[in-house]
N, C-alpha and C positions, 0 to 999 in steps of 0.2 A: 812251189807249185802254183801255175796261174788257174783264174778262176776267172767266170763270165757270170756277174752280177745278174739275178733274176728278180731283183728288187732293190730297190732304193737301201744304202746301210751307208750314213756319212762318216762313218769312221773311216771307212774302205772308199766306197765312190758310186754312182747310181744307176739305173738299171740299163745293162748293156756293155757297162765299165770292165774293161781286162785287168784284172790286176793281181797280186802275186802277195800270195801267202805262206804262212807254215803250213805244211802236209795237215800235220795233225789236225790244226784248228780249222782247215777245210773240212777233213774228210770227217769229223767228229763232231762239230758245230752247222761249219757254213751249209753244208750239202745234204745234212739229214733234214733240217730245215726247210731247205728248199729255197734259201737264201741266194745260190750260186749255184754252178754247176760246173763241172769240170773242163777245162779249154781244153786239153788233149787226150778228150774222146776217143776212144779206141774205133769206134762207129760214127762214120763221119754223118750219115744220113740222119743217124738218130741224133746226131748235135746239128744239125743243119734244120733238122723238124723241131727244134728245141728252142734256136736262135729266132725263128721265125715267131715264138713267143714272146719271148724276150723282148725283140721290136717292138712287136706289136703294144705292147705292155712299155716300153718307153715314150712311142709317140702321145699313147693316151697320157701318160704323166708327166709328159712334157706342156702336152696342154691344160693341164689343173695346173701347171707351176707359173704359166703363163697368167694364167687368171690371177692367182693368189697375188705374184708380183703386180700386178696393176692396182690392187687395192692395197697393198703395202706402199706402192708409189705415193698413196695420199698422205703416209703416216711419217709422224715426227715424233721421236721421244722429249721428256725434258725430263732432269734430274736436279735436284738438291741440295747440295753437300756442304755440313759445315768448315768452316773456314777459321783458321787463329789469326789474329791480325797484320800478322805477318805475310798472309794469303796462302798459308800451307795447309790443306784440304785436310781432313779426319776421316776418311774412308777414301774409295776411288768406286768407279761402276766397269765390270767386267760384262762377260759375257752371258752368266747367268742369270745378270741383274735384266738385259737385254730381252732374255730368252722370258723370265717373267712378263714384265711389261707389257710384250706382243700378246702372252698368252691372256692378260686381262682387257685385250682387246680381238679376243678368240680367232689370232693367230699362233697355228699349233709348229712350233721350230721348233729343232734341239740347239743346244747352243754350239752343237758341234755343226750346226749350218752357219751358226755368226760365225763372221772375220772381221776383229779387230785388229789392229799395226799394236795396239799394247791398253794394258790397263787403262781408263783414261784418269786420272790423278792431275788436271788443273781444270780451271772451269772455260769451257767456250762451247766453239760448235766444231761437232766431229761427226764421222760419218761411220756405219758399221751396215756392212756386205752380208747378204743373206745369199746363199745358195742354195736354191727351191729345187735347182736338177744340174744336170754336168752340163746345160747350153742355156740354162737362166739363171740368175742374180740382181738383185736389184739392192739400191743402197736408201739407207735410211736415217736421216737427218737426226742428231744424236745435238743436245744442248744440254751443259751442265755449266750452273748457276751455282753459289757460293752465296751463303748466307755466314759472317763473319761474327763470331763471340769477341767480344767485349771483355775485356779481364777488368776484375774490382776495382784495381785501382784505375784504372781509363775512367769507369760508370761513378766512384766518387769523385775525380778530376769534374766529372761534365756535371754532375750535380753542384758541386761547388761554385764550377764557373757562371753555373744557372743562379743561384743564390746569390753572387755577388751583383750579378746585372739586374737582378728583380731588385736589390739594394739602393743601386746605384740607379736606377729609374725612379724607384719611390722616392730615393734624396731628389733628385732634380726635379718632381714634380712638387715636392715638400718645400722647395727653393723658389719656384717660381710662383706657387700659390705667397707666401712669404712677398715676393717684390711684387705680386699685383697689389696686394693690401695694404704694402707701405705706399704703393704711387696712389693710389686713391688717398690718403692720410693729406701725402705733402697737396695734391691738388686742389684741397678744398680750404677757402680764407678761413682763419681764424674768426667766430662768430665775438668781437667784441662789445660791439651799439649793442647786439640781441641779450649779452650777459646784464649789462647795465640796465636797459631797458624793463629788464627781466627782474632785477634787482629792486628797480625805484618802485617798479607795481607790485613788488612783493607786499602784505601788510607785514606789520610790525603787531609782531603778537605783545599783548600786554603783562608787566610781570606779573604774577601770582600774587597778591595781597596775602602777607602772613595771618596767620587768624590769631589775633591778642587772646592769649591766656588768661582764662578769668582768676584771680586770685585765691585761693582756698581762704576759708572762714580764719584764722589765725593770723594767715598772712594779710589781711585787711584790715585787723585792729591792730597790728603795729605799727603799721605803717600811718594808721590815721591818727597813734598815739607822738609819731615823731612829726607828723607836720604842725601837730599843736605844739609841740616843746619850739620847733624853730620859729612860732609864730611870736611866743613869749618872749624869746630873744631879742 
């Protein structure tokens, strides 16, 4: 059964659109609605006084899609996606991710208006098609960037190689402080004259006189008893 669109439904197509459905889901959904209307009108006047709304009701929403697209024209997305080192993404961004995006920048699409060629699953610049009516669309600069994780053993590699160079700096600065100190050493004369010199005006300290022991009371009549015997001698 075909059907003449009396409002915008992207599933189907937008207002004014001919297109061809199940009976049922016409006459049971589309047409009670007010969605559609029947193309083979039994009363051509009364579909002819009908089409004329129709129109009417497309040019005006031909010109809000117009507008919408010019301010879409300024917009660019960017996205984020992590990456394994190997550069194989861990998610991709579809359509819905799209349709969010715009709508936090109080652009209202369904994402059955985006057209994307396919998931996007590597990182660059791509573009995704917006169709605001069936004679407007505008495209919209899509970039996804790749923030790359690092496995354990990579992040202990790069620590290590940091540790060895922090090493290997503080030796060579530990090296060269070393042969500045020895070239200052050889560069200056051995002070001889000044040792000598330094030597002969040293005083000469005096020895310490031992302090003679007085003789205890005993030991002084013996003693005064054997220089008389050697004197008798």
């Amino acid at each position: 059964m075909e059907v003449i669109l009396k409002e915008n439904f992207p599933s189907l197509g937008y207002v004014g659109d001919q297109v061809k459905v199940r009976a049922g889901y016409a006459r049971n959904f589309l047409i009670p609605r007010g969605i559609a209307l029947e193309a083979s009108s039994r009363n051509a006047k009364e579909l002819a006084h009908r089409m004329q709304g129709v129109i009417a009701s497309k040019i005006k929403l031909k010109a809000q899609a117009e507008e919408i697209a010019k301010r879409l024209a300024a917009v660019s997305l960017e996205y984020t996606l992590k990456a394994g080192e190997s550069g194989k993404l861990y998610g991709s961004v579809h359509a819905k991710d799209i349709e969010a995006s715009l709508a936090a920048q109080g652009f209202i699409v369904s994402k059955t208006q985006i057209r994307l060629a396919e998931a996007i699953r590597k990182g660059g610049d791509y573009k995704a098609t917006i169709k605001l009516h069936s004679e407007v669309s505008v495209d919209v600069p899509v970039k996804v960037l790749t923030d790359v994780i690092k496995s354990k053993e990579s992040s202990d590699e790069a620590d290590a190689d940091g540790s060895r160079a922090k090493k290997k700096a503080k030796g060579g600065r530990k090296a060269k402080a070393e042969g500045e100190a020895e070239g200052e050493t050889e560069g200056e004369a051995p002070p001889t004259e000044g040792v000598e010199v330094a030597a002969e005006a040293a005083p000469v300290k005096p020895k310490k006189e031992r302090k003679k022991r007085e003789p205890k009371e005993g030991e002084a009549s013996a003693k005064s008893d054997q220089v008389k015997d050697e004197a008798k001698a």
